[in-house]
PARONU-267518 format. One line per 5 residues: number of its first residue (from 1); their letters; for each residue x, y, z of C-alpha. Coordinates in nm, 2 decimals, padded with zeros to 4 digits. Each point is the difference from the previous one (the first is absolute). Example, Ala and Ser with C-alpha at 12.3 -4.5 7.8 and 13.67 -1.06 7.14 Angstrom:
2
1	AS	01.23:-00.45:00.78 | 00.14:00.34:-00.07
This chain:
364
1	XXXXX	18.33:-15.08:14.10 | 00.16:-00.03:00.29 | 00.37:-00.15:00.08 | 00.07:-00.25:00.28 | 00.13:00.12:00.33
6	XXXXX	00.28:-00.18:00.14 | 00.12:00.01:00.32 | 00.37:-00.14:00.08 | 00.05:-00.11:00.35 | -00.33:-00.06:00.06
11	XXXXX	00.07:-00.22:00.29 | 00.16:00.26:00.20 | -00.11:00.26:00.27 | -00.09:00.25:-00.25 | -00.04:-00.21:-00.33
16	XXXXX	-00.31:-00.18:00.21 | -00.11:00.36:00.11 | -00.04:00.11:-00.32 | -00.12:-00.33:-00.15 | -00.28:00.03:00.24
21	XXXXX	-00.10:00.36:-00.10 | 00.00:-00.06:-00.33 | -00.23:-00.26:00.04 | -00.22:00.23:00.26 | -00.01:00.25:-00.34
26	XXXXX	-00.12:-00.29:-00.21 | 00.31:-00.07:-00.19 | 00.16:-00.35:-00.06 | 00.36:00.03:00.01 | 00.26:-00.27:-00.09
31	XXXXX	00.21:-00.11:00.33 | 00.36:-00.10:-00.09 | 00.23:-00.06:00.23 | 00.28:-00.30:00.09 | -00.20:-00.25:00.22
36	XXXXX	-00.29:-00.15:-00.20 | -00.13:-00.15:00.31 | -00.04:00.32:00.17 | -00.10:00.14:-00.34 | -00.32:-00.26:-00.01
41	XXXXX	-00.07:00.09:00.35 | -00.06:00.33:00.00 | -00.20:00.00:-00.38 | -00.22:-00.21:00.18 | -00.05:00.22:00.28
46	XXXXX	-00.10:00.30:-00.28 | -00.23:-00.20:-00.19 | 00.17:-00.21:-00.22 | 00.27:00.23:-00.20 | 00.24:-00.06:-00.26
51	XXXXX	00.39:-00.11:00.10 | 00.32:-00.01:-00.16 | 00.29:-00.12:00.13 | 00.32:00.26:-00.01 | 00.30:00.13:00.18
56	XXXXX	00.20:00.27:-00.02 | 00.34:-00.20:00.01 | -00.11:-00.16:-00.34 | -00.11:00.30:-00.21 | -00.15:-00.20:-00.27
61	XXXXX	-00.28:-00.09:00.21 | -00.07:00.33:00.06 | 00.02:00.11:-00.35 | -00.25:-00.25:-00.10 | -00.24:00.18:00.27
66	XXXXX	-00.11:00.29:-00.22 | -00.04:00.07:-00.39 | -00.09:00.40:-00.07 | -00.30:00.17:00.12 | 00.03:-00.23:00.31
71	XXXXX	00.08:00.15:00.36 | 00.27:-00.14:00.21 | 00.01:00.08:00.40 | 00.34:-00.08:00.14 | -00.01:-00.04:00.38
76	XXXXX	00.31:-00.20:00.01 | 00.26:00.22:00.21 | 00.27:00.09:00.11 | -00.03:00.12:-00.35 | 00.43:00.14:-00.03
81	XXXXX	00.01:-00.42:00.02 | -00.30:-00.10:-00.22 | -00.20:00.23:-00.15 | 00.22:00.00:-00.31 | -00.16:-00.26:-00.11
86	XXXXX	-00.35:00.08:-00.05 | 00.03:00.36:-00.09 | 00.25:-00.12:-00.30 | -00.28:-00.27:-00.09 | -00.25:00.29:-00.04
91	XXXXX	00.20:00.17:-00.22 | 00.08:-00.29:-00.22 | -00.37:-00.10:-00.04 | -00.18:00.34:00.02 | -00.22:-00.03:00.30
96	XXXXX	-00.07:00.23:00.27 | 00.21:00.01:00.31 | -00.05:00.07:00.34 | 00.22:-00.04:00.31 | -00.05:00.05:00.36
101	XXXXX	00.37:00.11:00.09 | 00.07:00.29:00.23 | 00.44:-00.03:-00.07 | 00.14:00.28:-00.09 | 00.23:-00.17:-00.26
106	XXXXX	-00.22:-00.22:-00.15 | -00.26:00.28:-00.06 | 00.33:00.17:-00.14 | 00.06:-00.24:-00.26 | -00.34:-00.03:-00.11
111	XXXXX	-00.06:00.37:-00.09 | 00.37:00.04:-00.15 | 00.14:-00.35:-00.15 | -00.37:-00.19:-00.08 | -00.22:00.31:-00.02
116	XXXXX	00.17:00.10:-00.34 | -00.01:-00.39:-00.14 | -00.35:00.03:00.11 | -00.08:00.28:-00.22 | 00.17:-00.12:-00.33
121	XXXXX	-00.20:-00.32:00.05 | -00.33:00.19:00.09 | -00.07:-00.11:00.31 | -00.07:00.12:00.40 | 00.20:-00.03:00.28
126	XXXXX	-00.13:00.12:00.34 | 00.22:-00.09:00.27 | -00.06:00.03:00.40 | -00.37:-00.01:-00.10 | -00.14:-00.03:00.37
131	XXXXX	00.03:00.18:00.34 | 00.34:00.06:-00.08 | -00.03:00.26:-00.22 | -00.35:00.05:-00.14 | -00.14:00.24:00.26
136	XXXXX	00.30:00.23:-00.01 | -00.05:00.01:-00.35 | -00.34:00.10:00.02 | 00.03:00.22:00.33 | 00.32:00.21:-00.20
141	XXXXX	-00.22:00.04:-00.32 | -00.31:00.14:00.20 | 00.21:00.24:00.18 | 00.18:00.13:-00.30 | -00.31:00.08:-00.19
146	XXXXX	-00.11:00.20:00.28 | 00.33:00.14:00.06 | 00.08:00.13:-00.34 | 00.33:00.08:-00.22 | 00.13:00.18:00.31
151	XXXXX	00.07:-00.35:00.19 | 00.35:-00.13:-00.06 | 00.05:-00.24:00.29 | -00.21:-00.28:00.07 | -00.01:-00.21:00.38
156	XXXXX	-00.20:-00.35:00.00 | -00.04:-00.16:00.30 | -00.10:-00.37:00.09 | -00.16:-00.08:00.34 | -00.15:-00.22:00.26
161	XXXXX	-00.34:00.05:00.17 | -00.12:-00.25:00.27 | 00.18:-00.30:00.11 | 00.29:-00.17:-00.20 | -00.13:-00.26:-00.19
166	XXXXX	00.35:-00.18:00.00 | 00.16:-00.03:-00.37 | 00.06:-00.31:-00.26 | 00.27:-00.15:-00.05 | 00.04:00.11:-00.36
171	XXXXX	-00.04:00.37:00.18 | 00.33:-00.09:00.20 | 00.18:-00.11:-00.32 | -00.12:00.28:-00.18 | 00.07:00.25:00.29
176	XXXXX	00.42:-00.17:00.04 | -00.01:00.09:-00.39 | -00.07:00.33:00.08 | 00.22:00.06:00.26 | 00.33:-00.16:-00.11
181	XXXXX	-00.03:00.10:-00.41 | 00.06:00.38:-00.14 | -00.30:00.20:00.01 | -00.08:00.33:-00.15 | -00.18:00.35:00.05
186	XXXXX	-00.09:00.27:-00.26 | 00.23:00.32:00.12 | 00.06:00.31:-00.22 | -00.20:-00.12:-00.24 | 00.16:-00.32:-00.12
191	XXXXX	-00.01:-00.36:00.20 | 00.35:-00.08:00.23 | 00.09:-00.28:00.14 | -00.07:-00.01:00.40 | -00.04:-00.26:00.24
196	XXXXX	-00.33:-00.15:00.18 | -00.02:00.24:00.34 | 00.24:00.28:-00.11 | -00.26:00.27:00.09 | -00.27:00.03:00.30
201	XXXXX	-00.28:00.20:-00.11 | -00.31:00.13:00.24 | -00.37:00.10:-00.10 | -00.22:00.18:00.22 | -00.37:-00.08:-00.08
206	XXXXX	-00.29:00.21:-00.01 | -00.09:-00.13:00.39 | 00.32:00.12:00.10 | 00.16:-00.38:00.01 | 00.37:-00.02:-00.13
211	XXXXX	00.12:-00.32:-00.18 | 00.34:-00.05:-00.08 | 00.11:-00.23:-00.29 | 00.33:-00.12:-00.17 | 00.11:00.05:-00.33
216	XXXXX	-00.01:-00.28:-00.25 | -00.01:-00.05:-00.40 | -00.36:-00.07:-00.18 | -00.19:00.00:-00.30 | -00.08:00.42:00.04
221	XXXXX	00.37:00.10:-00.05 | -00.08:-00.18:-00.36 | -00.35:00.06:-00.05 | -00.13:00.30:00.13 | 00.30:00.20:-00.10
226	XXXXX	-00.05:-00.09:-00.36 | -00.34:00.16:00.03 | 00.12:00.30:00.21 | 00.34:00.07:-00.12 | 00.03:00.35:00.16
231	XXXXX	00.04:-00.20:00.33 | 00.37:00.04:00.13 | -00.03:-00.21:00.30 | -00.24:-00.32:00.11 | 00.03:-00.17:00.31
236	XXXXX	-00.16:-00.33:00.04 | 00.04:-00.10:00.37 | -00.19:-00.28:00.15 | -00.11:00.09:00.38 | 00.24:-00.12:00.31
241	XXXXX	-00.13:00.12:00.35 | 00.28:00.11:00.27 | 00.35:-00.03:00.07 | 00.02:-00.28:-00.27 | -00.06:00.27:-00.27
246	XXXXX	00.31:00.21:00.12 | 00.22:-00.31:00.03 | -00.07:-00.12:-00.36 | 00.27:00.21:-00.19 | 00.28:-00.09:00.19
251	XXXXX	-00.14:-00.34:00.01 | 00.00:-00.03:-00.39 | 00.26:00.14:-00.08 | 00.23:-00.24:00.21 | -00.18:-00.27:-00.17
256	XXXXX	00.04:00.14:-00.37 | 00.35:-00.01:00.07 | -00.03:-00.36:00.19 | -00.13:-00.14:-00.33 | 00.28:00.03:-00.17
261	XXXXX	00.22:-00.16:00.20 | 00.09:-00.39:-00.15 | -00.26:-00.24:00.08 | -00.17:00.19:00.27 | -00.27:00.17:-00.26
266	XXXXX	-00.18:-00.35:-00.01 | -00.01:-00.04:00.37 | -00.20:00.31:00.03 | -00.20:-00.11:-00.20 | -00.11:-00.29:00.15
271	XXXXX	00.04:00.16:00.40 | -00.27:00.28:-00.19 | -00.20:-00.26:-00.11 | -00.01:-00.08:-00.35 | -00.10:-00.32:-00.07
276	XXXXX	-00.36:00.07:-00.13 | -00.31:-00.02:00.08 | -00.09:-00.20:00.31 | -00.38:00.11:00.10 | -00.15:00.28:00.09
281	XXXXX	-00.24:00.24:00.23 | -00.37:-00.19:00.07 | -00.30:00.18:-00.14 | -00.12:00.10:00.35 | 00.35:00.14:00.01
286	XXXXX	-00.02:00.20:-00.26 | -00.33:00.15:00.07 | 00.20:00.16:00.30 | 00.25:00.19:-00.17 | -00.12:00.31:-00.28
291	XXXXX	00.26:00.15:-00.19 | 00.06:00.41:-00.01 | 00.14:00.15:-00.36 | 00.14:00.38:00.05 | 00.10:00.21:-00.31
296	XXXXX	00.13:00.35:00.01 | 00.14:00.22:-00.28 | 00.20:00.29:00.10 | 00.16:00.35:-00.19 | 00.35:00.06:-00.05
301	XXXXX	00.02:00.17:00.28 | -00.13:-00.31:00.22 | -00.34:00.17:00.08 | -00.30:-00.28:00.02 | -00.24:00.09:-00.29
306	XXXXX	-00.25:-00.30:00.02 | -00.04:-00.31:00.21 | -00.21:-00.32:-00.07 | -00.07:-00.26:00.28 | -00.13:-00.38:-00.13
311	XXXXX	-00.14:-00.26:00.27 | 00.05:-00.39:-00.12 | -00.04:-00.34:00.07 | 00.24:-00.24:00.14 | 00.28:00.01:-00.27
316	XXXXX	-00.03:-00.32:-00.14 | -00.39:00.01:-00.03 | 00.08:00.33:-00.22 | 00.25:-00.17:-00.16 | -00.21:-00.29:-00.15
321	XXXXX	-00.30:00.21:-00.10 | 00.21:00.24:-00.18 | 00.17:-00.28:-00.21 | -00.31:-00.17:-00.03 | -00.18:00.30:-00.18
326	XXXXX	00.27:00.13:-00.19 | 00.06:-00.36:-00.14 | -00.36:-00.05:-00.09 | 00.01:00.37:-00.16 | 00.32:-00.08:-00.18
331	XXXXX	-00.11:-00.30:-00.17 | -00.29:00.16:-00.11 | 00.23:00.25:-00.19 | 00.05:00.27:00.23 | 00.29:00.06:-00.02
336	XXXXX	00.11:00.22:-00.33 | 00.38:00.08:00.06 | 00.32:-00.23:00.00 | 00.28:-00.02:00.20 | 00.08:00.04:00.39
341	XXXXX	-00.31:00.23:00.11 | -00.10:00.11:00.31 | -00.39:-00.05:00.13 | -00.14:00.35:-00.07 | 00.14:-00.02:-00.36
346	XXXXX	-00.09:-00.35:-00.04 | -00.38:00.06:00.09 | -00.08:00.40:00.05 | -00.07:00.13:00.35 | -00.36:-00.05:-00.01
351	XXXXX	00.00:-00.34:-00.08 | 00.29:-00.07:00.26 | -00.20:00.21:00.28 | -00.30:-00.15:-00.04 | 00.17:-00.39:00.00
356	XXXXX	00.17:00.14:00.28 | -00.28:00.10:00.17 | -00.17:-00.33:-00.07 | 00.32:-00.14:00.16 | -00.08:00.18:00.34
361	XXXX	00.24:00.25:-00.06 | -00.15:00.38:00.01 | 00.11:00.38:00.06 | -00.07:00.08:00.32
């Protein structure tokens, strides 16, 4: 028997997303979210679907969501300001969480404050469960296979093919999040504390192109070193073309410091752009702008032993296919481990290619 799939924020940019492919894979999700006008609106549009009223200001509402074996989908960002709420009534009822976050210090706290409450209640957690950071979990676990025990430093790169799509406005609160808050990198072994943009990294394909990328805190420094613990160094770095790319450590590091100067932290904030989600890309959009994933492992020595090179879909198409699978397989049960967990050792990498895959996103 299968549990109910809930998905919070439903009326949102990527809450309707995902909504909508759930649907497309035959599943009948619960929308909740605060407007019940907007609620009844789009549950129309998909047929008809259940609703429930709830809001992450008034926890109790979302407790009353989910009882255990259910799945709850939190889209409701910037999650450093509310995705408290929903992970902690996960825990408390023992259903299934999900969350579409890609903030460094929210994904943080889930896998070393909730991922440990998680496991003594016996439940999943599986945080920035989209675009940000799926493929670089997948893309790092290929290459390490094929690399072997001799790989102890891991690159992951996130990029852009075809035209920009534009971003969401829960993308811009999630992206000032990431900026302004402490981020992290695995170095010698062990996970430090290091700003958003404190390193530039560069990847030459196998066509001879060369991407460049900043550095920035994700769900691999967690997961995939718990899997491949001989790794001393992983570098997750989402792609920035150009000058912009050599300007953004000077340019974060004056801001790290700016933030904690007396009442000028919130005004980044809000100049940054983090008041939530406010629309987002078109379809036709979307269609025009593919996604590039680039992993490389490397020796000790920094020699390139392996390289593996995934073409996507736009990244909120990827994003709501993903979550829409994995939900569906999770409230069928398959899931078998508790506590924060990453994708490959929530589902196994066959299963996770192949969803992948189904998802539009492929080794090239």
């Amino acid at each position: 028997m299968s549990g109910r799939i809930v998905v919070l924020g439903a009326t949102g940019y990527t809450g309707g997303l995902t909504a909508r492919a759930l649907v497309d894979s035959g599943a009948e999700p619960v929308l909740a979210a605060r407007s019940p006008e907007r609620l009844a609106t789009l549950a129309d549009e998909l047929g008809g679907l259940e609703t429930q009223v709830a809001d992450v200001s008034d926890p109790a509402t979302v407790r009353a969501l989910v009882e255990r074996g259910d799945v709850l989908i939190s889209t409701v960002g910037p999650f450093a300001r509310w995705g408290e709420t929903a992970i902690e009534a996960a825990i408390a009822t023992g259903a299934t969480y999900f969350d579409t976050t890609g903030e460094p210090a929210f994904i943080r706290r889930v896998f070393e404050q909730y991922g440990p409450a998680a496991a003594r209640e016996g439940t999943a957690l599986l945080t920035a469960f989209g675009f940000d950071f799926v493929p670089g979990n997948l893309a790092a676990e290929l290459v390490l296979r094929a690399a072997g025990p001799d790989a102890t430093r891991l690159e992951v790169g996130y990029f852009s093919r075809g035209s920009s799509s534009g971003i969401s406005g829960g993308t811009k609160a999630s992206t000032a999040g990431a900026i302004l808050e402490p981020s992290f990198a695995v170095r010698g072994g062990r996970l430090r504390r290091e700003r958003t943009g404190a390193r530039v990294r560069r990847f030459t394909l196998d066509d001879g192109r060369v991407l460049q990328g900043i550095s920035v805190g994700g769900s691999e420094h967690f997961a995939v070193h718990s899997l491949h613990p001989q790794l001393r160094d992983i570098d997750v770095l989402l792609g920035r073309p150009g000058f912009g790319a050599r300007l953004t450590p000077a340019l974060t590091a004056v801001l790290s410091v700016a933030t904690k100067v007396p009442g000028l932290g919130p005004k980044l904030y809000a100049a940054l752009g983090s008041e939530g989600s406010t629309g987002g890309p078109d379809a036709e959009s979307r269609t025009r702008s593919l996604s590039l994933i680039v992993a490389e492992s490397r020796s000790a020595s920094g020699g390139l032993i392996h390289r593996v090179e995934m073409n996507g879909p736009n990244g909120y198409d990827f994003t709501a296919r993903i979550l829409a699978w994995a939900s569906v397989a999770a409230s069928r049960g398959a899931i078998t481990q508790s506590g924060a967990l990453g994708p490959v050792a929530a589902f196994g990498l066959d299963a996770l290619r192949a969803a992948a895959e189904d998802a539009g996103l492929a080794q090239a």
